[in-house]
C-alpha positions as a LaTeX table, in Angstrom:
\begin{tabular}{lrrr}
\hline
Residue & $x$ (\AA) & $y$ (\AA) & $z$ (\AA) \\
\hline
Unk1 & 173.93 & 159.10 & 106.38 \\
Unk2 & 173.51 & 158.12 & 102.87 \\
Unk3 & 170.16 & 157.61 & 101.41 \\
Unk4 & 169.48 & 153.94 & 100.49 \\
Unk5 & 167.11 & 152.94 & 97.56 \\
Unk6 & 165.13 & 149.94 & 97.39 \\
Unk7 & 163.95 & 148.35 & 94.27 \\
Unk8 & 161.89 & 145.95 & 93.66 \\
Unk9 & 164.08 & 143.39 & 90.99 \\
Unk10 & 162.52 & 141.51 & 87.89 \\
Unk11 & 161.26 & 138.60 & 89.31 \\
Unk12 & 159.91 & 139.94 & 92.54 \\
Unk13 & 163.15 & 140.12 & 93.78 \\
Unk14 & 164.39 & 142.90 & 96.38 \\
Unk15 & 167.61 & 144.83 & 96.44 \\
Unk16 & 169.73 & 147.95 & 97.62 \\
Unk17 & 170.32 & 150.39 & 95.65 \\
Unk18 & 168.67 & 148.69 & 91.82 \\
Unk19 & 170.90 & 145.50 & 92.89 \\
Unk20 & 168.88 & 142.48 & 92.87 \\
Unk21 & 169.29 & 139.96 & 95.67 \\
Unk22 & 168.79 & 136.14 & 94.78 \\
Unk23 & 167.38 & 133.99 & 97.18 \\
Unk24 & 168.90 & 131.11 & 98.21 \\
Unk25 & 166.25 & 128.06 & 97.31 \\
Unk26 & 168.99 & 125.48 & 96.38 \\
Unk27 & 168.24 & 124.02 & 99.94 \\
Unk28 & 164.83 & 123.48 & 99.57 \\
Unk29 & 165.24 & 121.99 & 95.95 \\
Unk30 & 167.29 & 118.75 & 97.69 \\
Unk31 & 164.89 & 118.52 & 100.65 \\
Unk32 & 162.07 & 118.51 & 97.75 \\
Unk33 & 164.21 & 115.50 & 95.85 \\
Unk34 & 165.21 & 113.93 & 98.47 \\
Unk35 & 161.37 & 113.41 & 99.51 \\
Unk36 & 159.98 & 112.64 & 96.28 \\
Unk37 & 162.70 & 110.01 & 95.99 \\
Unk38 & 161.72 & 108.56 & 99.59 \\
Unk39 & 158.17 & 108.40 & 98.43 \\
Unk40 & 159.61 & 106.68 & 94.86 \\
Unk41 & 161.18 & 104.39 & 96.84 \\
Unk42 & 158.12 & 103.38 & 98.79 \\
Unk43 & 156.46 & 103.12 & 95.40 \\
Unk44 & 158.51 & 101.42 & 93.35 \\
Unk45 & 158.80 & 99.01 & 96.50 \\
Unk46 & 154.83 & 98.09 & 96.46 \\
Unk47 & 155.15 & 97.78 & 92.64 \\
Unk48 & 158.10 & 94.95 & 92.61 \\
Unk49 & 156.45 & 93.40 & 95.10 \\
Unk50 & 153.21 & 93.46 & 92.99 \\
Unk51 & 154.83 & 92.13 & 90.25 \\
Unk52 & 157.00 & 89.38 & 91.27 \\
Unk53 & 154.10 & 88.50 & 93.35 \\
Unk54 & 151.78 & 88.18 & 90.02 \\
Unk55 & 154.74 & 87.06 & 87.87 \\
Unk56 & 155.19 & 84.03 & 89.83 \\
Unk57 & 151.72 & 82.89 & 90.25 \\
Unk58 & 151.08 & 83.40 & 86.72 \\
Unk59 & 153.73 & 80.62 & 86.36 \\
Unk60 & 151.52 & 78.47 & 89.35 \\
Unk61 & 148.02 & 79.02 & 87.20 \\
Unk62 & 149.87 & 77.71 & 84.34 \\
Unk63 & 149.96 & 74.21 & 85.85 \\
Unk64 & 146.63 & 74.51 & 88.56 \\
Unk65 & 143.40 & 75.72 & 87.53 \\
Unk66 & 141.75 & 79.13 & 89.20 \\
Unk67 & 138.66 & 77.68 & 89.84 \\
Unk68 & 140.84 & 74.53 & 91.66 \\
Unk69 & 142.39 & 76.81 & 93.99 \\
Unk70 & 139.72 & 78.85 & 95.27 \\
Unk71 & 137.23 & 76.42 & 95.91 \\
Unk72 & 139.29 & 73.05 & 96.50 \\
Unk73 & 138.71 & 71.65 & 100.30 \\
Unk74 & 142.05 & 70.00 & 100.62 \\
Unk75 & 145.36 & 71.26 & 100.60 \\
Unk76 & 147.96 & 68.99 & 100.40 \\
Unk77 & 150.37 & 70.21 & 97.58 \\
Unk78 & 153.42 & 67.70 & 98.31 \\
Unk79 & 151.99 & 65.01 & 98.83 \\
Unk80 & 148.82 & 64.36 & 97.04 \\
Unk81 & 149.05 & 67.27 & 94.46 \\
Unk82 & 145.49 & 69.19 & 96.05 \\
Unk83 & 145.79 & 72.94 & 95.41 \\
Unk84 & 142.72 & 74.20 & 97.47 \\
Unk85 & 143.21 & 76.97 & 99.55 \\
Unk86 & 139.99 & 77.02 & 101.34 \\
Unk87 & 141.49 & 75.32 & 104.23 \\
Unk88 & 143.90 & 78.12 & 104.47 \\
Unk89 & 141.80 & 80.69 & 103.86 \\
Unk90 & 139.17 & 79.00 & 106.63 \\
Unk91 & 142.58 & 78.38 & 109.38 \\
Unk92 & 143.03 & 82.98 & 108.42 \\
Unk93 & 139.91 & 83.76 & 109.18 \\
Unk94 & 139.09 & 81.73 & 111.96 \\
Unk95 & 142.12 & 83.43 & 113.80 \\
Unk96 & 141.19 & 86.84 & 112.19 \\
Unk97 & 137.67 & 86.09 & 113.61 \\
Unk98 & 138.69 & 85.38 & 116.92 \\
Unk99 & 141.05 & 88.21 & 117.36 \\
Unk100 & 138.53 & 90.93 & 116.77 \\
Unk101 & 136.13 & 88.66 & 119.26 \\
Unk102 & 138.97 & 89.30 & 121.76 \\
Unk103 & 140.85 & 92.72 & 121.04 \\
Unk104 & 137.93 & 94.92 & 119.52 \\
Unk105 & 135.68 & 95.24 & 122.42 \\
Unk106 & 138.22 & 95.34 & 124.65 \\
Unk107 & 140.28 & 97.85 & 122.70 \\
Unk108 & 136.82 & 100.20 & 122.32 \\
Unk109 & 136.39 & 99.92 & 125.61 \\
Unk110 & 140.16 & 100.83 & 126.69 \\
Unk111 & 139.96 & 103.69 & 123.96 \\
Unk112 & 136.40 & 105.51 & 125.67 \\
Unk113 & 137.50 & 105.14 & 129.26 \\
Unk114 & 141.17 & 107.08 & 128.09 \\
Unk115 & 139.33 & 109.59 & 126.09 \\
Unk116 & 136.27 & 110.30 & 128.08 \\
Unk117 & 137.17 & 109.33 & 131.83 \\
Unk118 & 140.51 & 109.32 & 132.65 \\
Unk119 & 142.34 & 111.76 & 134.05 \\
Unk120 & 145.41 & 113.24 & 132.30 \\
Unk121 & 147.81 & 111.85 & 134.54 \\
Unk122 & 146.18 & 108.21 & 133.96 \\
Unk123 & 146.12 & 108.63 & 130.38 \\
Unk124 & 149.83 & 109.40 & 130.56 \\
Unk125 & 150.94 & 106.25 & 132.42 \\
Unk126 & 148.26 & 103.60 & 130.81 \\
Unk127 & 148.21 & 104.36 & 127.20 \\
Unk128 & 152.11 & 104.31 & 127.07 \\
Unk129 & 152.03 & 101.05 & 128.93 \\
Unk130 & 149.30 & 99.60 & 126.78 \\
Unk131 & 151.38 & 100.47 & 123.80 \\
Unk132 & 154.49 & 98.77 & 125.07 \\
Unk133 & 152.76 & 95.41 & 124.27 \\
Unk134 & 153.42 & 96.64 & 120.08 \\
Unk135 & 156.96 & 96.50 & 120.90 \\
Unk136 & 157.11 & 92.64 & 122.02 \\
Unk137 & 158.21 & 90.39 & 119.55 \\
Unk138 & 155.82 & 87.95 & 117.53 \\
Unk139 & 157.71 & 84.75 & 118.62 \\
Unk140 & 157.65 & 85.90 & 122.07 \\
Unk141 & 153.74 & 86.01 & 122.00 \\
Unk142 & 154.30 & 82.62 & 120.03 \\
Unk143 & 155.87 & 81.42 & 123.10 \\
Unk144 & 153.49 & 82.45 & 125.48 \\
Unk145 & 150.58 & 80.88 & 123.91 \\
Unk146 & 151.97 & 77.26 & 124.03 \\
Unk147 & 153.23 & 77.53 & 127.27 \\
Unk148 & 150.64 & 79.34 & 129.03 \\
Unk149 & 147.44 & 79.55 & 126.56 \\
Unk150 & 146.85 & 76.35 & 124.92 \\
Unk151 & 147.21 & 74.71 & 128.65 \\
Unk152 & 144.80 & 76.99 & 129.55 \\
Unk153 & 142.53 & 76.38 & 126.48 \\
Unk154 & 143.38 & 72.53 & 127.28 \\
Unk155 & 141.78 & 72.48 & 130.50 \\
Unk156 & 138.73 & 74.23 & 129.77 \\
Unk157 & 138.00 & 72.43 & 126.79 \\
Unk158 & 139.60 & 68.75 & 127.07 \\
Unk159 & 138.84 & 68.29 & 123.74 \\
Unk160 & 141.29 & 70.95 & 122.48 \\
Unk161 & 145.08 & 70.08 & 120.74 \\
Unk162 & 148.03 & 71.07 & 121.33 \\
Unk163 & 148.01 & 73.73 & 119.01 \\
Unk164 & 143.98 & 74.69 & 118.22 \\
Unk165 & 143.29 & 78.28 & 116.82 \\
Unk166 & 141.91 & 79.18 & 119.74 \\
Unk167 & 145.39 & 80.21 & 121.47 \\
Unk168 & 146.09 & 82.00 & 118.15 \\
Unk169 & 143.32 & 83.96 & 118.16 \\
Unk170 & 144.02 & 84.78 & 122.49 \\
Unk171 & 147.21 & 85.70 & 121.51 \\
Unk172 & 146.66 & 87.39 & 118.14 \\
Unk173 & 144.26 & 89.65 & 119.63 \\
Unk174 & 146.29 & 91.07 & 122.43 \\
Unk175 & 148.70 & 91.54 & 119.57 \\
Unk176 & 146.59 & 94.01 & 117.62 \\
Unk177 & 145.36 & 95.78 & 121.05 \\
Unk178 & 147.73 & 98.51 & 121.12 \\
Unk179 & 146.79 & 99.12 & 117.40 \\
Unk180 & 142.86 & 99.14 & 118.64 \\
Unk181 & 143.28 & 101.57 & 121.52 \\
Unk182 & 145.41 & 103.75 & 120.17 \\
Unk183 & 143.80 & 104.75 & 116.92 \\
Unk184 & 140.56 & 104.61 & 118.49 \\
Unk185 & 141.45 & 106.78 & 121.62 \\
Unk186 & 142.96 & 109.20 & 118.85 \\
Unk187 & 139.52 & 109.07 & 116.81 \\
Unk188 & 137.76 & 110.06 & 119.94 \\
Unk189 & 140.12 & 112.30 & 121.61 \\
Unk190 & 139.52 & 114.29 & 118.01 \\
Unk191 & 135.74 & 114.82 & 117.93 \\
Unk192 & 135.05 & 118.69 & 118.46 \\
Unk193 & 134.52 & 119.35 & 122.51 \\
Unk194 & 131.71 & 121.88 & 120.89 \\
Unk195 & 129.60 & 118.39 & 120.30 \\
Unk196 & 130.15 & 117.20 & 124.42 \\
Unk197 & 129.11 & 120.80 & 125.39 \\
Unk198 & 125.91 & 121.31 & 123.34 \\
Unk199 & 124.65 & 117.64 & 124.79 \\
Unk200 & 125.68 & 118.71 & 128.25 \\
Unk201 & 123.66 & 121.66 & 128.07 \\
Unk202 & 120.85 & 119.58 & 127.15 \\
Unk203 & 121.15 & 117.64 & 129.92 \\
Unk204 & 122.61 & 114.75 & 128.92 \\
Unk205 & 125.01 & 112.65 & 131.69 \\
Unk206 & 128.25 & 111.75 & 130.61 \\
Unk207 & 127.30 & 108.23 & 129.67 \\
Unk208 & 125.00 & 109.49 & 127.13 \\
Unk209 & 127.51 & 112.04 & 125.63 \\
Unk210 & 129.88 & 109.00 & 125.42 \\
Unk211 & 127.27 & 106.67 & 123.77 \\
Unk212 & 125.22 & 108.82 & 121.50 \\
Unk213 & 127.18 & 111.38 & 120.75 \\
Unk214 & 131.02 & 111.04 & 120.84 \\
Unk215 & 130.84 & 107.46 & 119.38 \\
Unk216 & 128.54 & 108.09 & 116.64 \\
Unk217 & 130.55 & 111.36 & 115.61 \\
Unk218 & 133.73 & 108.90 & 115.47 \\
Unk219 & 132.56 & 105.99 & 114.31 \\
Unk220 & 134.10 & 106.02 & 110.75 \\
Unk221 & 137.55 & 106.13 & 112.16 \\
Unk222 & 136.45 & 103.61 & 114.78 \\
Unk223 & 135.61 & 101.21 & 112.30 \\
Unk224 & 138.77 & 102.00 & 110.05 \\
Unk225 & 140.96 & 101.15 & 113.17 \\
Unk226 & 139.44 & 97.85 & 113.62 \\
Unk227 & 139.69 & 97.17 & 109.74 \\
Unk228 & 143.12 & 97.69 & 109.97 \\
Unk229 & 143.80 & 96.03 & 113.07 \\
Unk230 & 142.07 & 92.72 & 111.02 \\
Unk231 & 144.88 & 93.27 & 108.47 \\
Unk232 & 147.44 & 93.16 & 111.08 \\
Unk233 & 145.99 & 90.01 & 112.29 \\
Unk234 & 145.47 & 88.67 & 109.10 \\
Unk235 & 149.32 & 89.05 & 108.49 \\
Unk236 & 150.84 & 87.64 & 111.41 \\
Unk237 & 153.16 & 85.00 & 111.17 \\
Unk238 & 154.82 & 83.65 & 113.92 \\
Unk239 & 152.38 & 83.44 & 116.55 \\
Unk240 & 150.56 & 81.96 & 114.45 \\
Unk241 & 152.39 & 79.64 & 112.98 \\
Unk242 & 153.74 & 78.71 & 116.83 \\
Unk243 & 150.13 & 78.28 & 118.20 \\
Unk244 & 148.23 & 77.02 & 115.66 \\
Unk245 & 149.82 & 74.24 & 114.02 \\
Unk246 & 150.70 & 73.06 & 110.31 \\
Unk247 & 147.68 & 71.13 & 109.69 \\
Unk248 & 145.36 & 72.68 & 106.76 \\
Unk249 & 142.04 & 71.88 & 108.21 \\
Unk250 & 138.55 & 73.34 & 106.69 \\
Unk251 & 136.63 & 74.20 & 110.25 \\
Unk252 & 135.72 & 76.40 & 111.95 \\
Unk253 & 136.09 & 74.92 & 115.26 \\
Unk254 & 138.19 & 76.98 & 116.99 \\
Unk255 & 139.44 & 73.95 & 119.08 \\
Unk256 & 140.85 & 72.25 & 116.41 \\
Unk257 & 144.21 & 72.31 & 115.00 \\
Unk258 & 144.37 & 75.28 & 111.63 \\
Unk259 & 147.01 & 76.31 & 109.50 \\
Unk260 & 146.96 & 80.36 & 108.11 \\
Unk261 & 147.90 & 81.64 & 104.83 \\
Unk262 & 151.39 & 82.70 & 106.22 \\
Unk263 & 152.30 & 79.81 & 108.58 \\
Unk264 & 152.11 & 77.94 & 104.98 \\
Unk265 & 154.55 & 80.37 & 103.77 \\
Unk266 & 156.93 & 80.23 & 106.66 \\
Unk267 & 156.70 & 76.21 & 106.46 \\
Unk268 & 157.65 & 76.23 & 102.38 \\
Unk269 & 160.04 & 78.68 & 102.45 \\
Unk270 & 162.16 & 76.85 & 105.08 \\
Unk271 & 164.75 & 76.07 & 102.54 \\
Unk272 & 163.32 & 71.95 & 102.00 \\
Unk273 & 161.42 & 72.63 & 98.76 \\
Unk274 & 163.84 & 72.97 & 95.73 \\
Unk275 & 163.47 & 76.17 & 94.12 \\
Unk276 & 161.18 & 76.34 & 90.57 \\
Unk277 & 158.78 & 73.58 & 91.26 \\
Unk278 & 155.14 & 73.74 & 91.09 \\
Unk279 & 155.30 & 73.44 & 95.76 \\
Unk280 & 157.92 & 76.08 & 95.43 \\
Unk281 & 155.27 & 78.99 & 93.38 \\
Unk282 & 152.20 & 77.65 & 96.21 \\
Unk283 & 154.59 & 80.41 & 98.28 \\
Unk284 & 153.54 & 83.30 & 95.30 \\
Unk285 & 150.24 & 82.03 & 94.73 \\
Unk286 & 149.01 & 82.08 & 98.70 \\
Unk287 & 150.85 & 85.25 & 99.08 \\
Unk288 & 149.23 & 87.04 & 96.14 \\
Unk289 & 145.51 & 85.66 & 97.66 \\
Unk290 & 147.32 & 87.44 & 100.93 \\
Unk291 & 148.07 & 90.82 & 99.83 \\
Unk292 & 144.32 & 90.74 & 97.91 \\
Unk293 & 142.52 & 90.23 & 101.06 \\
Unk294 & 144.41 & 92.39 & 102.98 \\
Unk295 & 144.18 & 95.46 & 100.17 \\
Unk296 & 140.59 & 94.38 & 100.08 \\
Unk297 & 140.03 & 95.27 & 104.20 \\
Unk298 & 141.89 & 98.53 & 103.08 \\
Unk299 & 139.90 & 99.94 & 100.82 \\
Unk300 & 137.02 & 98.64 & 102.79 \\
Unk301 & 138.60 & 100.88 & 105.36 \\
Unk302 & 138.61 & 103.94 & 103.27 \\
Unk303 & 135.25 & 103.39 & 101.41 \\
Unk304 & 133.84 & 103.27 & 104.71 \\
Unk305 & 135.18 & 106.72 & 106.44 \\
Unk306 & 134.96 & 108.69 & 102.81 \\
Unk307 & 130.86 & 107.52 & 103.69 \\
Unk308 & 130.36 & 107.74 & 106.59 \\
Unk309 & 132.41 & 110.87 & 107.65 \\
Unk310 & 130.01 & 113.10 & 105.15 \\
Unk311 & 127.16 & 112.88 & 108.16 \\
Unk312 & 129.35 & 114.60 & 110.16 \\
Unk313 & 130.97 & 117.43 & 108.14 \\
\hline
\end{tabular}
């Protein structure tokens, strides 16, 4: 047998007899591209959107003061020319409001007795089955809530419409359940088990591992799932916009008949309003006070865990 030599190549590279071997790394340079375009994609995305948003309200702030819009009461731009978006704003948060009165507790609740108590096998079947409830369409909740809900709502409270933002909020916060229970049973599952033990062996019962210690240790990502989950009620549309109504109404009884932020949107951009008048940029103008109250529960989301998660590292 003939002796081999191995060198060691300029480069670091490694071959038989002084011959240098190349590596092939052309592979990994297109899997690199290709995800740096995906993620330049999702950029450039958010940016057009940004700007078309901004470009077109510009146009709408040419015509309609700032100060007008944010703290008008009425908003009636077709017929009466009153560019106040409180009542909007009011009709969103009142369903926000009422969502998180519904899906937070319950979805906390949900999340604790999956992480803490459940057996493996239960957590198998219900969290999947919980979940299932993200894949149902929007309209389909829409549905539900005027033929089931507001009747409901209708008999408890006589008072109530038709459409009242009470049934919104029912049905928005089942909505954002799945979101609730399975970021927050994530959250929890993820606290270190070394925590559980060291209370045990103090004697705590499981009840007070649960409370005082598990929760506490998870409650920045707790609170970023619910922040989150208000953003995805915050942005629903067609529940909404199905239970609710179309009347812009500043109040905050939930009984009464509200209009959100993007039920206006659906309503305009029906195809009735003609295209470059001052009705047709209200779409831009609501949208852009949309995406700014949504980005602003975002970074309240982050702020919040990048403050309080330093306790606990």
């Amino acid at each position: 047998m003939s002796n081999s030599v191995i060198d060691v190549a300029p480069h670091g590279r490694f071959g038989i007899e002084g011959q240098a071997v190349r590596p092939r790394r052309w592979g990994e340079q297109v899997i690199g591209v290709a995800l740096f375009g995906c993620a330049l994609v999702s950029i450039l995305t958010t940016v057009g959107i940004v700007i078309v948003l901004v470009a077109e309200a510009a146009q709408f702030f040419r015509e309609v003061s700032i100060w007008e819009f944010l703290t008008g009461t009425e908003w009636s731009p077709k017929l009466e020319n009153k560019f106040g978006i409180l009542p909007l704003l009011c009709g969103t948060l009142l369903v926000m409001a009422g969502a998180a009165v519904i899906a937070l507790p319950i979805g906390l609740l949900s999340a604790i007795y999956l992480s803490e108590y459940a057996s493996s096998s239960v957590r198998e079947v219900v969290k999947p089955v919980l979940e299932v409830l993200a894949g149902i369409p929007s309209v389909v909740f829409g549905y539900l809530a005027i033929v089931t809900i507001s009747p409901l709502v209708r008999t408890i409270f006589p008072s109530a419409g038709v459409f009242n933002a009470a049934s919104a909020s029912i049905v928005v916060g089942f909505m954002v359940l799945p979101m609730v229970v399975s970021l927050s049973e994530d959250i929890l599952r993820a606290v270190p088990r070394s925590l559980r033990e060291a209370a045990y062996a103090l004697g705590a019962t499981k009840l007070d591992v649960t409370v005082k210690v598990v929760v506490p240790a998870a409650i920045s990502g707790i609170v970023a799932a619910f922040l989150l989950a208000l953003s995805r009620a915050i942005g629903e549309t067609m529940a909404v916009a199905l239970a609710a109504g179309n009347r812009p109404t500043l109040t905050i009884n939930p009984l009464d008949e509200v209009q959100t932020m993007t039920a206006y949107i659906v309503q305009v951009s029906q195809g009735d309003t003609p295209a470059g008048t001052l009705e047709y940029r209200t779409i831009f103008a609501v949208g852009l006070a949309l995406f700014v109250t949504t980005m602003f529960l975002n970074v309240l989301a982050q702020w919040f865990v990048a403050r309080v998660r330093e306790k606990y590292e």
